[in-house]
KOLKENU-434642 format. One record per residue (C-alpha): residue number from 1; residue in one letter; chain; x, y, z. Coordinates in Angstrom, 2 decimals, padded with zeros to 5 digits, always signed. Layout:
KOLKENU-434642
+------+------+-------+---------+---------+---------+
: resi : resn : chain :       X :       Y :       Z :
+------+------+-------+---------+---------+---------+
:  NUM :    a :     A :       X :       Y :       Z :
...
+------+------+-------+---------+---------+---------+
This chain:
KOLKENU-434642
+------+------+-------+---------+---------+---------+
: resi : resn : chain :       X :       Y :       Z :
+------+------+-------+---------+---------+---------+
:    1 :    x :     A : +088.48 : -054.38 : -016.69 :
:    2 :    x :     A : +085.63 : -053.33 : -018.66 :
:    3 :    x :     A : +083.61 : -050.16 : -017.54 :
:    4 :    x :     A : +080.53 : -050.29 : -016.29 :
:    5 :    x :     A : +077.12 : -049.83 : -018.44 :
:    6 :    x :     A : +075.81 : -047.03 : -019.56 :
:    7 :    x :     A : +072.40 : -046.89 : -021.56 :
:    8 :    x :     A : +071.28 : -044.22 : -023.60 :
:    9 :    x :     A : +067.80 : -042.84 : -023.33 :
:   10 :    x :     A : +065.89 : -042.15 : -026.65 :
:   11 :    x :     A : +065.30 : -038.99 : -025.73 :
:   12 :    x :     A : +068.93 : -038.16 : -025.08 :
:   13 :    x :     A : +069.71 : -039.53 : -028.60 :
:   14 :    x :     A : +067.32 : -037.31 : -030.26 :
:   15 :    x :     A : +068.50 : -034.35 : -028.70 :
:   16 :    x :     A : +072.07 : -034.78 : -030.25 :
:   17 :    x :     A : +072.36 : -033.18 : -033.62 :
:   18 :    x :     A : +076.71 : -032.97 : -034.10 :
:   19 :    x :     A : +079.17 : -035.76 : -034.34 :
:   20 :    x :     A : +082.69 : -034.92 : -032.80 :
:   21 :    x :     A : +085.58 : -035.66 : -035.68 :
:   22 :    x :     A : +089.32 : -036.54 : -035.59 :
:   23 :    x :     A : +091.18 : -035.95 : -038.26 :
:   24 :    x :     A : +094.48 : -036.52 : -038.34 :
:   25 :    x :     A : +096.73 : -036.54 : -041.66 :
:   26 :    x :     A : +100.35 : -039.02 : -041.05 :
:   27 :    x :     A : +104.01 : -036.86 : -041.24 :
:   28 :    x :     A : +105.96 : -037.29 : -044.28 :
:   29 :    x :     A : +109.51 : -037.33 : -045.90 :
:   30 :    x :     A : +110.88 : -034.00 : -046.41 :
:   31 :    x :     A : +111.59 : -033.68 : -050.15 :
:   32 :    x :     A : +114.16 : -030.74 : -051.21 :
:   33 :    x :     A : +112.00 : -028.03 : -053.23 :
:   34 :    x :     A : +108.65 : -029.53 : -052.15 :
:   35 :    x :     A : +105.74 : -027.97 : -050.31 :
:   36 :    x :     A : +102.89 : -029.66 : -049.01 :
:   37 :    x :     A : +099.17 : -029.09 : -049.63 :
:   38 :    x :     A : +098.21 : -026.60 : -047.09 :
:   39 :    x :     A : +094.47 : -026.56 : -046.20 :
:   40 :    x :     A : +092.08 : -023.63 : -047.04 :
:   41 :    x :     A : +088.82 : -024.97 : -046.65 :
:   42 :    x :     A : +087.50 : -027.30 : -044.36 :
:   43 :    x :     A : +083.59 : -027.98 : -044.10 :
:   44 :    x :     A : +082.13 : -028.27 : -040.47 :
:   45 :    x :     A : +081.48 : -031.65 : -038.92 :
:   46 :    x :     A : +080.05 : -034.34 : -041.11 :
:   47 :    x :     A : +076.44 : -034.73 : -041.04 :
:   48 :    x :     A : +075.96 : -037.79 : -038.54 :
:   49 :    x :     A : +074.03 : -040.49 : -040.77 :
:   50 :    x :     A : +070.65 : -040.11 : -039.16 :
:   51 :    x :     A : +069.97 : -043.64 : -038.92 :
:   52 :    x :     A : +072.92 : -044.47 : -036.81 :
:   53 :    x :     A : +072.06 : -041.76 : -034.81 :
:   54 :    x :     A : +069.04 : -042.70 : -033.70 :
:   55 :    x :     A : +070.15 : -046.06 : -032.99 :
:   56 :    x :     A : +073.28 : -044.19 : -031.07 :
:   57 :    x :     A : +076.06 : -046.10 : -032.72 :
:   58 :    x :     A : +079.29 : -044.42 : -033.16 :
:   59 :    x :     A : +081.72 : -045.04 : -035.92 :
:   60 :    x :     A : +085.05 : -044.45 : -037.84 :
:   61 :    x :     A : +086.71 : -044.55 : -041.44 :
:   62 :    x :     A : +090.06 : -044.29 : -042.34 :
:   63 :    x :     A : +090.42 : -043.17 : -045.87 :
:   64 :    x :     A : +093.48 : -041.90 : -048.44 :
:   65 :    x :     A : +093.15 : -039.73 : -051.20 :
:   66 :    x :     A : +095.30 : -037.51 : -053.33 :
:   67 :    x :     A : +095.09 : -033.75 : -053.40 :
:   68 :    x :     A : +095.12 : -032.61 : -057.08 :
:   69 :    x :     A : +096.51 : -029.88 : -058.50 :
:   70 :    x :     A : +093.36 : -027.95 : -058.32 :
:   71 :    x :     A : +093.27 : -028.42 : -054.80 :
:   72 :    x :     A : +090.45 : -031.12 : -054.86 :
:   73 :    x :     A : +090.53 : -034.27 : -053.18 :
:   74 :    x :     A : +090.20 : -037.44 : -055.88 :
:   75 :    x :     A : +090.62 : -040.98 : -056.24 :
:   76 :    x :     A : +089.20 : -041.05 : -052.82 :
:   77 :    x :     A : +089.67 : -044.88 : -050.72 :
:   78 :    x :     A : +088.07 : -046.35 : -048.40 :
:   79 :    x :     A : +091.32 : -048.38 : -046.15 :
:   80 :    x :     A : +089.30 : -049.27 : -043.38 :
:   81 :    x :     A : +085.91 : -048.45 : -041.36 :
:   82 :    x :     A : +083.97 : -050.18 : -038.51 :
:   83 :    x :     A : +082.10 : -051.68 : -041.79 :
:   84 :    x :     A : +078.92 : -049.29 : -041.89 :
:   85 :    x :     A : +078.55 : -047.80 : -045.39 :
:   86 :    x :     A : +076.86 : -044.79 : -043.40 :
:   87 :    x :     A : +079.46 : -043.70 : -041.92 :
:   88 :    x :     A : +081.54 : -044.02 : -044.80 :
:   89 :    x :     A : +079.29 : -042.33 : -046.98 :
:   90 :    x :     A : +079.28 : -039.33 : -044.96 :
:   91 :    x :     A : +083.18 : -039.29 : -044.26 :
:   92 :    x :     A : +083.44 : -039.47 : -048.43 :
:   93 :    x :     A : +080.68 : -036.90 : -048.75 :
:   94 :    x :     A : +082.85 : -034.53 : -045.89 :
:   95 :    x :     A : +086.18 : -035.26 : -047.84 :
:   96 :    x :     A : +084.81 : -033.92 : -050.84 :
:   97 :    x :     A : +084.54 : -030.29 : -049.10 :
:   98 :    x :     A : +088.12 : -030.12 : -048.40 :
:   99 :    x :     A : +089.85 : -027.47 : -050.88 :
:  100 :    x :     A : +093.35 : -027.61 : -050.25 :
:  101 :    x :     A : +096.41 : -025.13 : -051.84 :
:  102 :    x :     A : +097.67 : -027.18 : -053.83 :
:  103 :    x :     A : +101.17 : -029.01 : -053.04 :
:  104 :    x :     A : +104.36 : -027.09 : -054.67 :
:  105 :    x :     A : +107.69 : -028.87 : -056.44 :
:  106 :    x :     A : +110.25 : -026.06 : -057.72 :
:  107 :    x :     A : +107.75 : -023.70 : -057.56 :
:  108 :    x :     A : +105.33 : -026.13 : -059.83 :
:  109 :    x :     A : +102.24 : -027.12 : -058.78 :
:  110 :    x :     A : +102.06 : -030.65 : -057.89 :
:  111 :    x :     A : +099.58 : -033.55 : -056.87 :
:  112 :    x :     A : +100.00 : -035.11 : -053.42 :
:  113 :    x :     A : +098.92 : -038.24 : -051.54 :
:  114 :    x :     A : +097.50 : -038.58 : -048.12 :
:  115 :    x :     A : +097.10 : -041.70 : -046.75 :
:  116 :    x :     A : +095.92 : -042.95 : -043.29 :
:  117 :    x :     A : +093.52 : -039.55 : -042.60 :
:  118 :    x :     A : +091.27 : -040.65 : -039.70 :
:  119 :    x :     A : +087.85 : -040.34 : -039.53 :
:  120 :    x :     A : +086.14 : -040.27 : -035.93 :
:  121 :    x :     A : +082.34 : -040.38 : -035.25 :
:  122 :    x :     A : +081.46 : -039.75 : -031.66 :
:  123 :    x :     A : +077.67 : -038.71 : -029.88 :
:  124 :    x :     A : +078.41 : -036.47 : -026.94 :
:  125 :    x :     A : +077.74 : -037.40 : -023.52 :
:  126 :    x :     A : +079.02 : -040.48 : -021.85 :
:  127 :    x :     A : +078.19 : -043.42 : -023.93 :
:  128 :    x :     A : +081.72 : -045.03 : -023.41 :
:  129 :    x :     A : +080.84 : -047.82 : -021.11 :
:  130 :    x :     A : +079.55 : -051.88 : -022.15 :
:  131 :    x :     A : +076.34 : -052.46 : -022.17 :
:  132 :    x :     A : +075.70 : -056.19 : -020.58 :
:  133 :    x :     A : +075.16 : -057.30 : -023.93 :
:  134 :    x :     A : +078.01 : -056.59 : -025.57 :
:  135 :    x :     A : +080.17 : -057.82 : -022.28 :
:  136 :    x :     A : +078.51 : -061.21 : -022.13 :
:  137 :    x :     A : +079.44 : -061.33 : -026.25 :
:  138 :    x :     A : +082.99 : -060.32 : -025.43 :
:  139 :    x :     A : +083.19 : -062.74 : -022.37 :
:  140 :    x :     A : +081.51 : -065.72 : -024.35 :
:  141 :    x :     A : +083.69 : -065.04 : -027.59 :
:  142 :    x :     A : +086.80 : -065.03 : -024.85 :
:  143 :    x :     A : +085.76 : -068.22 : -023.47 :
:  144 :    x :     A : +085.13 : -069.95 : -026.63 :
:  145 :    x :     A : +088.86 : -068.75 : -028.06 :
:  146 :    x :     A : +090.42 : -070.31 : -025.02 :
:  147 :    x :     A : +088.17 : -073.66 : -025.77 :
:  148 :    x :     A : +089.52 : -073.36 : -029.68 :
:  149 :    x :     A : +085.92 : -073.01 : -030.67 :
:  150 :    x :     A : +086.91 : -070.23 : -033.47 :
:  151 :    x :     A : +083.00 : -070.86 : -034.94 :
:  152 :    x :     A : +081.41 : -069.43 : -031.99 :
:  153 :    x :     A : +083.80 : -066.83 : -031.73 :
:  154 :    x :     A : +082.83 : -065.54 : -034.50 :
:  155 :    x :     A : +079.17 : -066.36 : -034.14 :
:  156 :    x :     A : +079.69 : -063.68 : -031.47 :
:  157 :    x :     A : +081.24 : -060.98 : -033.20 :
:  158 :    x :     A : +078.55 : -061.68 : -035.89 :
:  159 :    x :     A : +076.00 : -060.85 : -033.11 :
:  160 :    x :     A : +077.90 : -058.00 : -032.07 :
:  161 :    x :     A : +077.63 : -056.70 : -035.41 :
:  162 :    x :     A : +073.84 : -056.84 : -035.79 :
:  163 :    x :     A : +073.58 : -054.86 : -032.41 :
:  164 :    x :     A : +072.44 : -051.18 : -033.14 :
:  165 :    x :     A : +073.89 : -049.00 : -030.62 :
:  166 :    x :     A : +077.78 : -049.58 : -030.56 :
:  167 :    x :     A : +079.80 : -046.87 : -029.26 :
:  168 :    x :     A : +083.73 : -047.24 : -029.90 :
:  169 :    x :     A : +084.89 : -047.97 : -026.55 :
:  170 :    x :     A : +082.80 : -051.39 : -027.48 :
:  171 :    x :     A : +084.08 : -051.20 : -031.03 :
:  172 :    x :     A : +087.84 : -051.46 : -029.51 :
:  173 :    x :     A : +087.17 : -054.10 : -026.91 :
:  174 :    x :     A : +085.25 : -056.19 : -029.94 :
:  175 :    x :     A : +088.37 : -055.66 : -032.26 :
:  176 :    x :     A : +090.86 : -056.79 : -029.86 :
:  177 :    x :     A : +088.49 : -059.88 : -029.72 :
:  178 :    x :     A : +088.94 : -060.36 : -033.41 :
:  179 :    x :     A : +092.17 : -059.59 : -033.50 :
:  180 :    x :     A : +092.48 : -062.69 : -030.76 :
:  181 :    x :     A : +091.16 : -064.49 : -032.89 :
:  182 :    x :     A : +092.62 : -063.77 : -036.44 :
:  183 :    x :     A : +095.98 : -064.56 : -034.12 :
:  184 :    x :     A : +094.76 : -068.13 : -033.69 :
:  185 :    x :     A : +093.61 : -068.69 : -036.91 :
:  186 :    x :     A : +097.28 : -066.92 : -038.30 :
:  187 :    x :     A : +095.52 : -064.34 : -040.07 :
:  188 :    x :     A : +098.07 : -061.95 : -040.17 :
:  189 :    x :     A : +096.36 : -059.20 : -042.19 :
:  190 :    x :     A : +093.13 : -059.56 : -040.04 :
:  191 :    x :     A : +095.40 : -059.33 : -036.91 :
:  192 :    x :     A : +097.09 : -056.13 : -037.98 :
:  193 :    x :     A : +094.57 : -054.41 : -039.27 :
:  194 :    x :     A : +092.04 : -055.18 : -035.89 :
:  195 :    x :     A : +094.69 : -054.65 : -033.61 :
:  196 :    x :     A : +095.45 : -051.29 : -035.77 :
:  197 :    x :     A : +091.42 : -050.38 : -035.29 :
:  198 :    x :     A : +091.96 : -050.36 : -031.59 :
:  199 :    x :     A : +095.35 : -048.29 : -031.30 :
:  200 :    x :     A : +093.38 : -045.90 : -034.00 :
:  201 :    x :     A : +089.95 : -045.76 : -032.78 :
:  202 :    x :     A : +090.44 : -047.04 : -028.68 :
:  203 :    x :     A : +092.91 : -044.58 : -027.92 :
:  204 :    x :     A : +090.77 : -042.03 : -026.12 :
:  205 :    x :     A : +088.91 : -044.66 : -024.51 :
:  206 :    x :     A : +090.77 : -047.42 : -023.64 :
:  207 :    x :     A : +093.32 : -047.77 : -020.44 :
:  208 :    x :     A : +096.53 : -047.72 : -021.04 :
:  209 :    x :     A : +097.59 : -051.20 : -019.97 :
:  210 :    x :     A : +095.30 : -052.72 : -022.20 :
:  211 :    x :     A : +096.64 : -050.15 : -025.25 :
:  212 :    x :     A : +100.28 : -050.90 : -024.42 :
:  213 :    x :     A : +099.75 : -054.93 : -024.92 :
:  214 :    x :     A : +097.86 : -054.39 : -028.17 :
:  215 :    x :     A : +100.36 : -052.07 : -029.30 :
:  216 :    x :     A : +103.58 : -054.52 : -027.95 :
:  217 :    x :     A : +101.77 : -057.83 : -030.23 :
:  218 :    x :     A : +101.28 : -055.27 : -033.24 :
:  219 :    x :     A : +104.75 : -054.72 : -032.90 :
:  220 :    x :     A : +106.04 : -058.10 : -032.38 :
:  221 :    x :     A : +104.10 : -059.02 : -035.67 :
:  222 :    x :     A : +104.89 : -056.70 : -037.61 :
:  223 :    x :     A : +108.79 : -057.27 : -036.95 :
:  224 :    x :     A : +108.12 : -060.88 : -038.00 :
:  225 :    x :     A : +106.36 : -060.04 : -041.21 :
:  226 :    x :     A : +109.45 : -057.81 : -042.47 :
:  227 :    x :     A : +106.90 : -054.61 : -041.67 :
:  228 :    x :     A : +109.60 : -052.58 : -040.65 :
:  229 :    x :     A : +108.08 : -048.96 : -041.30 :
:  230 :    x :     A : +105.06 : -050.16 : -039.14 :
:  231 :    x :     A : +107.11 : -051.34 : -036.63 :
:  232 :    x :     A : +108.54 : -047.80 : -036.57 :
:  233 :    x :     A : +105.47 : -046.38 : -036.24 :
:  234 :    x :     A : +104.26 : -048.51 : -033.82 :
:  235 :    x :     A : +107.06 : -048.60 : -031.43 :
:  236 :    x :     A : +106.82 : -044.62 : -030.93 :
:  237 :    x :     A : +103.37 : -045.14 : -030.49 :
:  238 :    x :     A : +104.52 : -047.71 : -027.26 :
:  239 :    x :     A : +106.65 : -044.73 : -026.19 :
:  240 :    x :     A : +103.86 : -042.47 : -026.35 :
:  241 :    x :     A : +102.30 : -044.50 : -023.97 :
:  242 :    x :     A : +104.87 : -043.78 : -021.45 :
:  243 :    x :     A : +105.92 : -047.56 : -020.55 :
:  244 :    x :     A : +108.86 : -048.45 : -018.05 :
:  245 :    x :     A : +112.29 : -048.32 : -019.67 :
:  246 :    x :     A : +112.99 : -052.27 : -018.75 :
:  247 :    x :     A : +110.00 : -052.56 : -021.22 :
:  248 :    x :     A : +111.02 : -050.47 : -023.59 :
:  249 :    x :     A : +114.52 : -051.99 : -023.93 :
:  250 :    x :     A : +113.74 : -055.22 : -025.36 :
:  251 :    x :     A : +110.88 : -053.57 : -027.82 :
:  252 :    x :     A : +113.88 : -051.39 : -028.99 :
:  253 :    x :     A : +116.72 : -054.13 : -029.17 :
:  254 :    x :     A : +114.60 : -056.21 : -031.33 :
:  255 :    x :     A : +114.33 : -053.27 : -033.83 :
:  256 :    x :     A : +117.79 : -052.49 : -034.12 :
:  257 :    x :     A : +118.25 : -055.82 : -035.07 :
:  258 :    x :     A : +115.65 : -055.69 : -037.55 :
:  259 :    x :     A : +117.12 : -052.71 : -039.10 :
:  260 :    x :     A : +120.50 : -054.71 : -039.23 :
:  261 :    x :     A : +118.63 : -057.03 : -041.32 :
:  262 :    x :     A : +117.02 : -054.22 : -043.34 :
:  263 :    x :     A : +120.36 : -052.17 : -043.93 :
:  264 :    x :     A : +121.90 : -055.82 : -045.35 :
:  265 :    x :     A : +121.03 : -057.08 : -049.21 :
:  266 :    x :     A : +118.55 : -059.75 : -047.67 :
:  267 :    x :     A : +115.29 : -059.32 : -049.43 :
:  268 :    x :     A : +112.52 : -058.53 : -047.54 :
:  269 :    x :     A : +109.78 : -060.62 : -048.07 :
:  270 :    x :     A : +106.26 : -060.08 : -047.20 :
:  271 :    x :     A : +102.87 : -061.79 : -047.85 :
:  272 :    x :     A : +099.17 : -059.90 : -048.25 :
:  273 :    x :     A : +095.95 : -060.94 : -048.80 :
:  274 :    x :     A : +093.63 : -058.76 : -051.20 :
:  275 :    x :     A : +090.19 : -058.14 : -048.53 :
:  276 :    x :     A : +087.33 : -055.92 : -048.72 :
:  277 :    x :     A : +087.89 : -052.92 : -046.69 :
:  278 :    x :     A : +084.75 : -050.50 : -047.58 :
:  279 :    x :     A : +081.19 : -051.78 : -046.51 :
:  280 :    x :     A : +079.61 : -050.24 : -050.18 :
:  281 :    x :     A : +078.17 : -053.37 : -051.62 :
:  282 :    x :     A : +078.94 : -051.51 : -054.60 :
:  283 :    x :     A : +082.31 : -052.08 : -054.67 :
:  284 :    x :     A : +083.59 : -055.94 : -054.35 :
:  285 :    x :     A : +087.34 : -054.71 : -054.73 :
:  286 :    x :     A : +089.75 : -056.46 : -052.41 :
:  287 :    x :     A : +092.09 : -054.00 : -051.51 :
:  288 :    x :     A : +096.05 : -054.56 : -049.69 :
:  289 :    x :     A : +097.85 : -051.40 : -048.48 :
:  290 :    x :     A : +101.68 : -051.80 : -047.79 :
:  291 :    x :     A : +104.09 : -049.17 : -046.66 :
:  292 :    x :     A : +107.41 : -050.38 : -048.47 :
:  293 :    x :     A : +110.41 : -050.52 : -046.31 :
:  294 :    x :     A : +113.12 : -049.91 : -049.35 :
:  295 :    x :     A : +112.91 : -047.99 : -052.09 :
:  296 :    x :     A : +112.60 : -051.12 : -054.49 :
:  297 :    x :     A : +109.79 : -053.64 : -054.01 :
:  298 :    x :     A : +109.18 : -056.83 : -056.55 :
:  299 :    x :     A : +106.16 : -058.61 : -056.80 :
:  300 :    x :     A : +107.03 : -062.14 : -056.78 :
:  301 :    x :     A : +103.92 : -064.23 : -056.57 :
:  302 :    x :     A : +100.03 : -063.81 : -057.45 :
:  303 :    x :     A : +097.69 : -066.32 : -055.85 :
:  304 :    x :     A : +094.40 : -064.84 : -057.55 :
:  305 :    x :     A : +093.06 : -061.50 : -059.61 :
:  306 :    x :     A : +095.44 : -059.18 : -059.20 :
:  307 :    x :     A : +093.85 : -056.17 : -061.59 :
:  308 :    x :     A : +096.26 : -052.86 : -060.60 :
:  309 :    x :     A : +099.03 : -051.61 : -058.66 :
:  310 :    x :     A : +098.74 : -047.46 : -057.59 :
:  311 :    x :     A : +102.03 : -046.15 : -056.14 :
:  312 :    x :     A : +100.99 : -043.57 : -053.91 :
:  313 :    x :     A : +103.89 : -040.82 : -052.62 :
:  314 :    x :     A : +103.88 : -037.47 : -051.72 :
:  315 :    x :     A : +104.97 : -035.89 : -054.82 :
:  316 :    x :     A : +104.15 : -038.53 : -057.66 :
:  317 :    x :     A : +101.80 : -041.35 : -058.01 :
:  318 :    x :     A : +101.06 : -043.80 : -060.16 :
:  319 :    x :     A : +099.02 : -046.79 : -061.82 :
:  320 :    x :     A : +100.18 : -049.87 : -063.09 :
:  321 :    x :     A : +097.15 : -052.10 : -064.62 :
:  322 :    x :     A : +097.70 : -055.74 : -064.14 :
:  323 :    x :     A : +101.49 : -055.57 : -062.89 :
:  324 :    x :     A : +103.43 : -058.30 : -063.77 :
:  325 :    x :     A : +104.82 : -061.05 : -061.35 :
:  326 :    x :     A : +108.54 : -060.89 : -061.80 :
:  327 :    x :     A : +108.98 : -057.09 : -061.72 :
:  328 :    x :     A : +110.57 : -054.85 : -059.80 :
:  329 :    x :     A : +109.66 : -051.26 : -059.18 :
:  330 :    x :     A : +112.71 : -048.75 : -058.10 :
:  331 :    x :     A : +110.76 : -045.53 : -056.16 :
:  332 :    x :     A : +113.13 : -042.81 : -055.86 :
:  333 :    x :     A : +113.92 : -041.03 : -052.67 :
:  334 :    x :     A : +112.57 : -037.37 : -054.38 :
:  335 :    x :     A : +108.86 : -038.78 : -054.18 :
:  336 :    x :     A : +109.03 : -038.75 : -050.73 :
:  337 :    x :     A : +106.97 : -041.43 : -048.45 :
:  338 :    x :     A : +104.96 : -043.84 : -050.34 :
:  339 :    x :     A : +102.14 : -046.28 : -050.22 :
:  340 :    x :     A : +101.64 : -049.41 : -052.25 :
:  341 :    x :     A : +097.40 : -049.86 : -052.66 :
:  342 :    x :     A : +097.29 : -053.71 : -054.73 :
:  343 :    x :     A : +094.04 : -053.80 : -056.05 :
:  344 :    x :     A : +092.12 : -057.04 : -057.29 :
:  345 :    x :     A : +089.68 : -060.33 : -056.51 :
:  346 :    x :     A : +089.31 : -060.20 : -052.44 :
:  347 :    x :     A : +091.13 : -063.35 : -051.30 :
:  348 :    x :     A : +093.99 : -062.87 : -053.67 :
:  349 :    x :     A : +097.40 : -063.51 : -052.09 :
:  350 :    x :     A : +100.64 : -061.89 : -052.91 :
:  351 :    x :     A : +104.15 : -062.36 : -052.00 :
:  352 :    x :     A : +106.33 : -059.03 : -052.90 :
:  353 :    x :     A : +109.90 : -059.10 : -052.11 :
:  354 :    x :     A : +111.73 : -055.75 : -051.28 :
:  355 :    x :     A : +115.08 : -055.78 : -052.78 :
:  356 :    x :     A : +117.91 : -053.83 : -051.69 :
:  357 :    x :     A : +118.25 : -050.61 : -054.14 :
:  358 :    x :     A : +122.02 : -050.61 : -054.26 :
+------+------+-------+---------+---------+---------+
């Protein structure tokens, strides 16, 4: 059930002057003779954009970036937002304050990548009901989805979008809409990454029924698409959730058999489509992040502009401009957990194959 309304006064939102933010930074591979980056410096909270302040919407960015040797933050990405260049702004602006020790290999210093740090923009107080706007938009956009009318569904999120004063409770409840819909329209990447949003974003507000059946399709999905290490994740995200053990069982048989499949020489073979993750009109890169499964992925296939290929790990990283189809790159074990960021024309498909090291 969605919660009841709650409005927010004008005056209230010009008396708040602090945004509340969650960070979070994802657990990596141990890697023998490797430190990590310790933090020294954090800024305080990131100055709320003003704007979006006074029109009380709330907002989140998720964003990678690699910790130099100087201890600096660099090559900075944008991975995903609610799609207001605001709030990114001021989450790039807040990452650039972070001085870090720098990461240690054999007693060398070393450059490190962290990917999936989280972003949250919150206004204190209790703005985490639906207004009766954006529940008529959510129930209209559900009716129309049952009908098959996928045009008005997303005239609705459209007019969801223009509204000023979303908070993310509503962000959630919208993204599990699109994610709905990217379903029926087998969007794949669009379905992972809104049903990601909510798990991210909607996990202190959401109920835990409705988290646990987002988190179950992710999971199903992402099993069918070969994304095992999401699946990983994902699944001990359903067990954080506390769910019955006769639910649980199934959720964990199908992964064993999945990493049957993985621990075979079958390739593993995965599709992505290049889209525009940052709201900066500046930037019209379409960008696809993959976690790799194996140690050895392949790009097979380019449907577009493919223009670069940064390997991401924790203790090396690297850029390949204009990677050819047909190869194969082997990433050893001693770089610890790594990220593939493809980087070219939005729209641009790609089929990469993830061969078995041996």
């Amino acid at each position: 059930m969605l919660r009841s309304t709650i409005y927010w006064s004008w005056l209230a939102l010009l008396a708040l002057t602090a945004s509340q933010v969650r960070a979070g930074e994802e657990t990596t591979r141990i890697v023998q003779g490797f430190v990590g980056a310790e933090l020294i410096e954090r800024p305080g909270p990131p100055r709320y954009p003003p704007g979006e302040l006074q029109r009380g919407r709330e907002g989140w960015v998720r964003v990678s970036f690699i910790v130099g040797v100087d201890g600096k933050p660099s090559d900075v990405v944008v991975e995903d937002s609610n799609g207001l260049w605001s709030f990114e702004r001021a989450a790039l602006g807040w990452i650039d304050g972070l001085r870090y020790r720098p990461a240690m290999l054999d007693g060398n210093p070393v450059s490190q990548a962290f990917n999936g740090y989280k972003i949250q923009f919150d206004l204190a107080g209790d703005g985490e009901g639906v207004t009766r706007r954006v529940m008529t938009i959510y129930r209209r956009g559900s009716k129309a989805l049952r009908e098959g009318d996928f045009e008005e569904v997303r005239a609705q999120l459209a007019r969801a979008d223009e509204r000023t004063g979303l908070n993310l409770y509503e962000e959630a409840w919208l993204s599990i809409l699109r994610g709905r819909l990217c379903d029926e329209t087998q969007d794949l990447e669009c379905k992972l990454a809104a049903f990601d949003a909510v798990l991210s974003f909607g996990a202190d507000t959401l109920e835990r029924d409705v988290l646990s059946t987002v988190a179950t399709t992710k999971f199903a999905a992402e099993l069918r698409s070969g994304r095992l290490r999401d699946a990983r994740r994902t699944l001990e995200r359903i067990r954080e959730l506390e769910l019955a053990s006769d639910a649980l069982e199934p959720l964990a048989t199908a992964l064993a058999e999945a990493e049957a499949v993985f621990a075979s020489d079958t390739p593993l073979r995965l599709v992505g489509t290049l889209t525009r993750r940052s709201a900066n009109e500046a930037s019209a890169e379409g960008l696809w992040v993959h976690a790799p499964t194996r140690r050895m992925p392949a790009l097979m296939q380019v449907d577009g502009v493919l223009a670069a290929l940064e390997i991401r790990c924790d203790v090396y990283q690297s850029r390949v401009e204009a990677p050819e189809v047909g190869r194969a790159w082997r990433i050893p074990e001693s770089w610890g957990d790594c990220q593939l960021y493809f980087i070219g024309e939005p729209g641009t498909r790609l089929l990469v194959e993830e061969m078995h090291p041996g």
